[in-house]
PASEBA-1860 file (N, C-alpha, C; in nm, 3 decimals):
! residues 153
1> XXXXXXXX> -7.315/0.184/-2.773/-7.354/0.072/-2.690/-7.453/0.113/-2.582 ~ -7.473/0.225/-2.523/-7.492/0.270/-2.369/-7.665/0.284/-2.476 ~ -7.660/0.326/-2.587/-7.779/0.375/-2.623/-7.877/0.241/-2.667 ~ -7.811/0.129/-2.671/-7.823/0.040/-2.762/-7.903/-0.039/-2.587 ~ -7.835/-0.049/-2.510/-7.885/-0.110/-2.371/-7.988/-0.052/-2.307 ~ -8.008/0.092/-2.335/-8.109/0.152/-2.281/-8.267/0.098/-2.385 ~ -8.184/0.136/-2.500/-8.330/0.057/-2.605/-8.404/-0.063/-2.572 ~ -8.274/-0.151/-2.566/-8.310/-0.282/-2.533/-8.420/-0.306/-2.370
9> XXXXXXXX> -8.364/-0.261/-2.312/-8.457/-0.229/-2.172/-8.579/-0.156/-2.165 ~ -8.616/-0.124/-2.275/-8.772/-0.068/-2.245/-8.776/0.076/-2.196 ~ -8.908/0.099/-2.150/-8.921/0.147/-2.034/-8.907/0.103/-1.895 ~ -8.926/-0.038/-1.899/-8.952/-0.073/-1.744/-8.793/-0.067/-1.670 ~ -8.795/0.005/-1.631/-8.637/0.035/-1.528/-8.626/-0.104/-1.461 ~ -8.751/-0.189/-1.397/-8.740/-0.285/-1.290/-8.745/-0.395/-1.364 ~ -8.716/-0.393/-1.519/-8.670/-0.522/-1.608/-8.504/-0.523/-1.614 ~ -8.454/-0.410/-1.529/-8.283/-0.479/-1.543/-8.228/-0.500/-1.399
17> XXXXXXXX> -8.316/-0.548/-1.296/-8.274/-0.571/-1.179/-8.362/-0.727/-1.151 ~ -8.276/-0.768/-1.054/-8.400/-0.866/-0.951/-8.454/-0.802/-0.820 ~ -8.576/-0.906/-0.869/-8.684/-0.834/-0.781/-8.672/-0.861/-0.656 ~ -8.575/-0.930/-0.643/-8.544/-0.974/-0.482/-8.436/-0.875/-0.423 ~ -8.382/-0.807/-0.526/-8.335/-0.654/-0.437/-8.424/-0.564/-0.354 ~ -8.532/-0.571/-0.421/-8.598/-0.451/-0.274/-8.615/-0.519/-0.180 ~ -8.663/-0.661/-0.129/-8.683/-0.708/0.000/-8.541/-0.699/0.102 ~ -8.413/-0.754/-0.015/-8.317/-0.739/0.055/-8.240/-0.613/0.082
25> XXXXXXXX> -8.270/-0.453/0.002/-8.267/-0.343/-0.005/-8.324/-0.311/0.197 ~ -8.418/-0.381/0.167/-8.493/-0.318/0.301/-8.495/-0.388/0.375 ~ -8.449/-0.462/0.426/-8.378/-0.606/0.519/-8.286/-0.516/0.595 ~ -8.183/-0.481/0.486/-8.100/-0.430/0.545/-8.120/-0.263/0.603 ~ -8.214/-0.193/0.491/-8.241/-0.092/0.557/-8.275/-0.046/0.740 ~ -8.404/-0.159/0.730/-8.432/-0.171/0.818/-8.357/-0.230/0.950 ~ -8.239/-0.293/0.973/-8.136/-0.307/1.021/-8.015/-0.218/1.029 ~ -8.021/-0.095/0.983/-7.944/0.009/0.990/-7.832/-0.078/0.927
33> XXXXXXXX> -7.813/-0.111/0.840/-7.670/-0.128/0.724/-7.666/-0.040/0.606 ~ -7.569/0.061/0.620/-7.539/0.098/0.511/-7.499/0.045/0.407 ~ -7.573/0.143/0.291/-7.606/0.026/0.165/-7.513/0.122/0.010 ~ -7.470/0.039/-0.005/-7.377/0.139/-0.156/-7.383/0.021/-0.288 ~ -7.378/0.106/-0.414/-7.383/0.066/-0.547/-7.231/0.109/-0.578 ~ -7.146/-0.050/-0.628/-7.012/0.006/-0.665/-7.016/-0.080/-0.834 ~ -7.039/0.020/-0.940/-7.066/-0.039/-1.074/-7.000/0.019/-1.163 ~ -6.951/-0.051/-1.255/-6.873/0.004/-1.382/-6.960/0.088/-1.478
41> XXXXXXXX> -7.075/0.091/-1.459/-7.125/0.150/-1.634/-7.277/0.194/-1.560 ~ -7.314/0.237/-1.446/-7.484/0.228/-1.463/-7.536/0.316/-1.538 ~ -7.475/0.465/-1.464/-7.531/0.562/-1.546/-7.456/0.569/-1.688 ~ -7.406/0.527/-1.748/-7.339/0.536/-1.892/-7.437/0.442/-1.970 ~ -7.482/0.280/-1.939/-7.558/0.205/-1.971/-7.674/0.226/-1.980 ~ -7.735/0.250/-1.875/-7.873/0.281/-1.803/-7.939/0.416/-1.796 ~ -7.784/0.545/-1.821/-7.905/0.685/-1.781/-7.879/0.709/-1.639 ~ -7.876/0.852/-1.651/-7.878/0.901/-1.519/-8.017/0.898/-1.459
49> XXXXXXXX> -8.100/0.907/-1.525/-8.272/0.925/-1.499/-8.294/0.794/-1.407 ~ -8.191/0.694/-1.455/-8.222/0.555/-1.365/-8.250/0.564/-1.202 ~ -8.196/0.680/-1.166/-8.181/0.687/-1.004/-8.282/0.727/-0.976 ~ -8.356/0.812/-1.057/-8.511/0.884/-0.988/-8.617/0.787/-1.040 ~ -8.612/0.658/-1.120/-8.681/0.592/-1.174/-8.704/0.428/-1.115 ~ -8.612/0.454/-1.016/-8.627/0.292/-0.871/-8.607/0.376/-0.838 ~ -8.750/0.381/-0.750/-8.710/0.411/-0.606/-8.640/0.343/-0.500 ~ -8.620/0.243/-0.525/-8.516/0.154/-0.408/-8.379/0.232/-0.411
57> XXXXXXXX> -8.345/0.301/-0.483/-8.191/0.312/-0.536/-8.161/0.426/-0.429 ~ -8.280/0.488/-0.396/-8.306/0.593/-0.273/-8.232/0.540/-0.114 ~ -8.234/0.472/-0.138/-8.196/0.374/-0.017/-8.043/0.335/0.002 ~ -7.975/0.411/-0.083/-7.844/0.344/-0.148/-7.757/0.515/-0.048 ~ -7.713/0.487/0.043/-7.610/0.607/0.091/-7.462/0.654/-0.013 ~ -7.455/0.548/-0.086/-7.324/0.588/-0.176/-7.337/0.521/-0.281 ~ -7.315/0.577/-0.448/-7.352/0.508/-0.535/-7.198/0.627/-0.616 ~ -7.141/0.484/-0.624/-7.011/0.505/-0.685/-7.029/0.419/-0.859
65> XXXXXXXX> -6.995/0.534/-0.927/-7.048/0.501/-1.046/-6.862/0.496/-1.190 ~ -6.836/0.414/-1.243/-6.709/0.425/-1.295/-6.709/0.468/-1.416 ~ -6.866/0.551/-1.440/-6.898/0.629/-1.569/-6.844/0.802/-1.511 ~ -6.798/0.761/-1.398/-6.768/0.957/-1.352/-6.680/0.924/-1.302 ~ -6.551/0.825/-1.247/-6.464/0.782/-1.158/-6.352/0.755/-1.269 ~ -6.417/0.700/-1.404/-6.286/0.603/-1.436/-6.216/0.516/-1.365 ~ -6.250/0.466/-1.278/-6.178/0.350/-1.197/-6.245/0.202/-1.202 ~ -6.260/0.109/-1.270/-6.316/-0.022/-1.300/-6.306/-0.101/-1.229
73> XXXXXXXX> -6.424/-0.152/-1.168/-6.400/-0.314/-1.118/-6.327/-0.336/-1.201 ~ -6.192/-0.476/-1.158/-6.163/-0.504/-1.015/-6.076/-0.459/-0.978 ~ -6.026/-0.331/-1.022/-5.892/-0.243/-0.996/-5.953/-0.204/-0.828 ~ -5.873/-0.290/-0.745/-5.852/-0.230/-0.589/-5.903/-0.051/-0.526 ~ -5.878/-0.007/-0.593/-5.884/0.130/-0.621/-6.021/0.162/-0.592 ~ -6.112/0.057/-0.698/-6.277/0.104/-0.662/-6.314/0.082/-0.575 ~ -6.306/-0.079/-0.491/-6.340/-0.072/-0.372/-6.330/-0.006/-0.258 ~ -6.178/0.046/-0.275/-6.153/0.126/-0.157/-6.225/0.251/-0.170
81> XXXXXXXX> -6.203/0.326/-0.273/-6.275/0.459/-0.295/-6.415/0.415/-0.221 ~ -6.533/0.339/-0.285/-6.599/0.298/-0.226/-6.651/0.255/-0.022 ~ -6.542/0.162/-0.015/-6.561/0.169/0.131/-6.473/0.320/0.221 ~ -6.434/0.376/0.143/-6.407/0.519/0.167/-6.521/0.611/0.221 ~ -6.609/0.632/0.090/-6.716/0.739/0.091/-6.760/0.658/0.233 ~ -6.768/0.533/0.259/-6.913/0.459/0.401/-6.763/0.433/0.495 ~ -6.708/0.535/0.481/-6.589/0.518/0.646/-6.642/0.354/0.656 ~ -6.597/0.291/0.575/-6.577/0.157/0.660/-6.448/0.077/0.608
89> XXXXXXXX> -6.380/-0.047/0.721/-6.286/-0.115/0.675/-6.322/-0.225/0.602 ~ -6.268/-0.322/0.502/-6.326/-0.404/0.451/-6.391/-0.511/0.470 ~ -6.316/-0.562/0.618/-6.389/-0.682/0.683/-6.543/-0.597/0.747 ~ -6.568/-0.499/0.753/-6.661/-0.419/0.769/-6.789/-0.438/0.681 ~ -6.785/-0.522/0.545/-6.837/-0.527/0.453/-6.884/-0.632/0.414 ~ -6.975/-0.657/0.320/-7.020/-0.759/0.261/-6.993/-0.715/0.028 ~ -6.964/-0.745/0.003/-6.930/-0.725/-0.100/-7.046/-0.811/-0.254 ~ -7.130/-0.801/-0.284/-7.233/-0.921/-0.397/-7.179/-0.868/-0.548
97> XXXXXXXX> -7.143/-0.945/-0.600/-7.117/-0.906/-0.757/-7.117/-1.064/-0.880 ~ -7.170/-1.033/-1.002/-7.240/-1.127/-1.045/-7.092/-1.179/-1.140 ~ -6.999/-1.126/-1.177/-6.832/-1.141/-1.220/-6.756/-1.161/-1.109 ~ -6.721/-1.295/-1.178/-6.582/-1.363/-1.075/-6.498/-1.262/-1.051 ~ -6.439/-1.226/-1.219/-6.301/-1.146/-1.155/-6.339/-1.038/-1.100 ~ -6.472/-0.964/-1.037/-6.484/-0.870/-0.914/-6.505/-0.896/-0.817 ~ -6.582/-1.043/-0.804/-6.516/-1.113/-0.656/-6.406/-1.117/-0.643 ~ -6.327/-1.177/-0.670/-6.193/-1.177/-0.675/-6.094/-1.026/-0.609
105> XXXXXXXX> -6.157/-0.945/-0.691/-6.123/-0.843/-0.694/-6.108/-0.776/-0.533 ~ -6.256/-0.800/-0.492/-6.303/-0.750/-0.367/-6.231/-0.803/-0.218 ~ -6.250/-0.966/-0.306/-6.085/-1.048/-0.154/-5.971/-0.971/-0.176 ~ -5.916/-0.947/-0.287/-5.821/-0.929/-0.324/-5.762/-0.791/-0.177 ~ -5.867/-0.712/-0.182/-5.886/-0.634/-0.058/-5.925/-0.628/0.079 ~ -5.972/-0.787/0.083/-6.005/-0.807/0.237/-6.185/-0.757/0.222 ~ -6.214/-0.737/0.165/-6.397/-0.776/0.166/-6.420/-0.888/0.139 ~ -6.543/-0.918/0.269/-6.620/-1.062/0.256/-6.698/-1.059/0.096
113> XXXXXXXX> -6.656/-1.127/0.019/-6.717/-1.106/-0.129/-6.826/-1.229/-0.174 ~ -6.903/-1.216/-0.242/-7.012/-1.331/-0.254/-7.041/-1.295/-0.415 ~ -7.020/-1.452/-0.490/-7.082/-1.470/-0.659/-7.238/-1.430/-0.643 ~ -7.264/-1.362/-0.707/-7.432/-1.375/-0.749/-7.421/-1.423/-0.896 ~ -7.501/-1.602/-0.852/-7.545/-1.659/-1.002/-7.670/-1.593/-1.035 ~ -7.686/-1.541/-1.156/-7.791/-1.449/-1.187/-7.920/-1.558/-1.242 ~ -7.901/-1.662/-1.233/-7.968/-1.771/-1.261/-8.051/-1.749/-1.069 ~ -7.964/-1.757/-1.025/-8.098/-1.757/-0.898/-8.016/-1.658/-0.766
121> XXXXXXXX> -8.069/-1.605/-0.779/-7.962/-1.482/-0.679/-8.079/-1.441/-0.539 ~ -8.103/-1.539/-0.559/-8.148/-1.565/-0.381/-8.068/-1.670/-0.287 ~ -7.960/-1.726/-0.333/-7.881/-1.801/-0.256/-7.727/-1.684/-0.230 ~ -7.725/-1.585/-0.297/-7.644/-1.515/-0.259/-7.671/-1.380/-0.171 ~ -7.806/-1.359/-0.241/-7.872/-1.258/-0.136/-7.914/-1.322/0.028 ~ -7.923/-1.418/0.022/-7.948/-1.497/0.184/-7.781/-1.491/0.286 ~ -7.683/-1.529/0.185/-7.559/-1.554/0.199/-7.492/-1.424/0.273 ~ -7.559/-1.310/0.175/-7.477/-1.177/0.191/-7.563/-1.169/0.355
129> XXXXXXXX> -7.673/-1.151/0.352/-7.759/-1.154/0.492/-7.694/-1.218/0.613 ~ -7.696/-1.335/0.566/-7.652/-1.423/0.710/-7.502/-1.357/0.719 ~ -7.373/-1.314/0.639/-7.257/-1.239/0.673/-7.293/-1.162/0.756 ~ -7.394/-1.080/0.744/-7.425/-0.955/0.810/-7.516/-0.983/0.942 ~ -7.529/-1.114/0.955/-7.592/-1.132/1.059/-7.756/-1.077/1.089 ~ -7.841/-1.086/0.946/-7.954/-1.057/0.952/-8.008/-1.223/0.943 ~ -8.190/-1.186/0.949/-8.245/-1.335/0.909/-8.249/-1.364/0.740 ~ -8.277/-1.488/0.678/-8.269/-1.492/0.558/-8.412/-1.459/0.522
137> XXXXXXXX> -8.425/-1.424/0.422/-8.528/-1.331/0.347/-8.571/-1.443/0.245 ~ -8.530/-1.563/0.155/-8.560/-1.596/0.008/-8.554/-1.755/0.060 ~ -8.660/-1.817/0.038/-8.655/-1.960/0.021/-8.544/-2.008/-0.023 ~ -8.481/-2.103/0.081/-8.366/-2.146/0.020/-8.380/-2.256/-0.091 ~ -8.286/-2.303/-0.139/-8.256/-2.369/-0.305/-8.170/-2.442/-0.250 ~ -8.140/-2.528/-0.134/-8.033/-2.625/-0.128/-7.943/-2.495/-0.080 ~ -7.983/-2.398/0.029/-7.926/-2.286/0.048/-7.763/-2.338/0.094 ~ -7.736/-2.435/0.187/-7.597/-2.469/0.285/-7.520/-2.528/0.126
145> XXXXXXXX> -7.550/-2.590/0.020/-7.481/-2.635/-0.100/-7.460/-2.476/-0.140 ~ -7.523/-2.390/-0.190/-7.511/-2.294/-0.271/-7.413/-2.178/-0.189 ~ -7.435/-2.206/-0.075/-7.317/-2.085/0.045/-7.192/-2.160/0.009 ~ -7.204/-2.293/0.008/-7.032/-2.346/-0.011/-6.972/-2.334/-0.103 ~ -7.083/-2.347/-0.258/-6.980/-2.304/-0.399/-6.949/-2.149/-0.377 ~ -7.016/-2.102/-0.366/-6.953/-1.925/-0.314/-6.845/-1.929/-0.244 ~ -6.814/-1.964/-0.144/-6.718/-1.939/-0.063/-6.610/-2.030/-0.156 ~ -6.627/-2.140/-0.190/-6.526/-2.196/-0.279/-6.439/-2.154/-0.406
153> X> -6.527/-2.062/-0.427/-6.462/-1.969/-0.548/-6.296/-1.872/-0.533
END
């Protein structure tokens, strides 16, 4: 499978992300928020080469990967390991993941957690922002409708 996803993806590394991660990558950079990747499969899916191949990913202080952990979203376990490595508590956090049951997962622990519809994930990237008390970055979409189905979940 892992070989089968990498095929499928090309070369272009920046065909399996949105492109509205680096603005919000560096939103927050630039606001001194520490920034972490908590994922079930990247480097197993994607390749380890993926990290030297975005450079945004440079930007990432902790990149907890469950291809070297064995520990899976939404087993409690990852998050904490996670807000572990960034000494932080969970209300400390902002949590974005595009699977319910790892939102879920993430309340389940007391992180502020937010759906990213991958259909338009600038109403969750604005969402995660304004938690954190930055400005919003992405034209909103009916932004105050799209913060409420999130939180409604």
């Amino acid at each position: 499978m892992a070989d089968f996803v990498r095929a499928a993806r090309g070369r272009d590394p920046l065909s399996i992300v949105r492109p509205e991660i680096v603005p919000l990558v560096d939103a927050c950079r630039k606001a001194g928020r520490r920034l972490a990747i908590l994922s079930n499969e990247l480097d197993l899916f994607f390749g380890a080469d993926l990290r030297e191949r975005l450079d945004f990913l440079g930007d990432f202080e902790v990149i907890v990967d469950a291809t070297y952990t064995g520990v899976l979203k939404p087993a409690p376990a990852a998050y904490r390991d996670c807000l572990a490595r960034l000494d932080l508590q969970p209300d400390q956090a902002v949590f974005v993941d595009d699977q319910m049951r790892n939102v879920r997962g993430a309340q389940a622990v007391g992180l502020r957690a937010l759906h990213l519809d991958v259909r338009c994930p600038q109403a969750a990237f604005n969402a995660a922002l304004a938690e954190l008390g930055l400005p919003l970055r992405f034209p909103p979409r009916d932004h105050a409708a799209a913060v409420q189905r999130m939180r409604a979940c």
